[in-house]
C-alpha positions as CSV (number, residue, x, y, z in Angstrom):
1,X,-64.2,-55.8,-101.8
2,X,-64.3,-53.9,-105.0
3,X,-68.1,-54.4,-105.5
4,X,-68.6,-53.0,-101.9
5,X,-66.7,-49.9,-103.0
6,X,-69.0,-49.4,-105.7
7,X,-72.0,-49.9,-103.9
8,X,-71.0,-47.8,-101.1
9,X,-70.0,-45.2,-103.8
10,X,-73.5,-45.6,-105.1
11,X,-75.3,-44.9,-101.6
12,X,-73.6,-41.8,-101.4
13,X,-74.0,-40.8,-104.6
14,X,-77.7,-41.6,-103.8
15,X,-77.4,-39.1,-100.5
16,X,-76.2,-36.6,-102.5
17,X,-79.0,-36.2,-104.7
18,X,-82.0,-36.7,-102.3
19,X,-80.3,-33.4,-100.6
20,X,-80.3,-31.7,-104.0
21,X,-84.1,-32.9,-104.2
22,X,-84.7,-31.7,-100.7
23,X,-83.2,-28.2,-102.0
24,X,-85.9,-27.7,-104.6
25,X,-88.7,-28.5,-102.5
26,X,-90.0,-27.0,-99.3
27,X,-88.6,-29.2,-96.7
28,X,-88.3,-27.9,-93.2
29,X,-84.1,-27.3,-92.8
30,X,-84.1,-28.2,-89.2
31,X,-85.9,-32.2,-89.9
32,X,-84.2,-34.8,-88.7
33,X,-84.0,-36.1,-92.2
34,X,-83.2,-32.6,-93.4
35,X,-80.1,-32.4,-90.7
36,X,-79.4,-35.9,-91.6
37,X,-78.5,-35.0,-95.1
38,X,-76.6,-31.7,-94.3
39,X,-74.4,-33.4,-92.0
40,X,-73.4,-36.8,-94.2
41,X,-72.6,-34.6,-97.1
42,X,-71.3,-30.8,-96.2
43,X,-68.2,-32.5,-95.3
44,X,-67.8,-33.1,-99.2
45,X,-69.6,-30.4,-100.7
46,X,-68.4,-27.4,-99.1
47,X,-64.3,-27.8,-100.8
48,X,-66.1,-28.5,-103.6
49,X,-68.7,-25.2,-103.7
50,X,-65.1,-23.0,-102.8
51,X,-63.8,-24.6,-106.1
52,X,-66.5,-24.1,-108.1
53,X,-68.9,-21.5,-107.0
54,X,-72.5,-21.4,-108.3
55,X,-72.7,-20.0,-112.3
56,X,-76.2,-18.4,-113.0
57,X,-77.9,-19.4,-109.8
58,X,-77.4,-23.4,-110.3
59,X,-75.2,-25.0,-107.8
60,X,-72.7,-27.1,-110.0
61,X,-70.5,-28.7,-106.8
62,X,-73.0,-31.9,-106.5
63,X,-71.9,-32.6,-110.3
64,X,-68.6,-32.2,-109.5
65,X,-68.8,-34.6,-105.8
66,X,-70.8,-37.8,-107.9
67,X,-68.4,-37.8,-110.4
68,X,-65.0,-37.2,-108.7
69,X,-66.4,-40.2,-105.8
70,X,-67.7,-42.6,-109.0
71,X,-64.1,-42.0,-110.4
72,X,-62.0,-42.6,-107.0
73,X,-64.1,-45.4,-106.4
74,X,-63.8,-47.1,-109.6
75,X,-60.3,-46.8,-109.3
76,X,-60.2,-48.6,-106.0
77,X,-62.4,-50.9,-107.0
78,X,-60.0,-51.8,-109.8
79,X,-57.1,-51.9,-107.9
80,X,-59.0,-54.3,-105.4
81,X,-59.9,-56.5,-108.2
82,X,-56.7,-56.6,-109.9
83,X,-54.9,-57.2,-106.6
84,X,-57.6,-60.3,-106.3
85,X,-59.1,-58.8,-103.3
């Protein structure tokens, strides 16, 4: 179960950056790809934008999202593991 965690952990951490790619490149905003992205990860990134707003033009909250979900899922993971889930 804790292997799942991390994968799933992974994928979203994967999400996060194909919509920071999508940012730097012209990519038509109302794709269905486009949307897809906006919606799976606003959810996430918005609390995290109001905590740290962008410094110098760059947009720090993806940072921020991959790291804090790597952490909470590695702590899950362990506790699933260590629990002999």
């Amino acid at each position: 179960m804790g292997e799942l965690i991390l994968v799933l952990a992974q994928l979203y951490s994967l999400v996060i950056l194909m919509r920071v790619l999508m940012s730097w490149v012209n990519i038509d905003p109302y794709s269905p790809i486009a949307k897809f992205l906006y919606d799976v990860t606003e959810p996430v990134m918005a609390p995290a934008r109001n905590l740290l707003p962008p410094a110098g033009g760059f947009d720090f909250s993806p940072i921020i999202v991959i790291i804090g979900i790597q952490l909470i899922a590695s702590v899950i993971a362990a506790a699933f593991t260590s629990a002999g889930l």
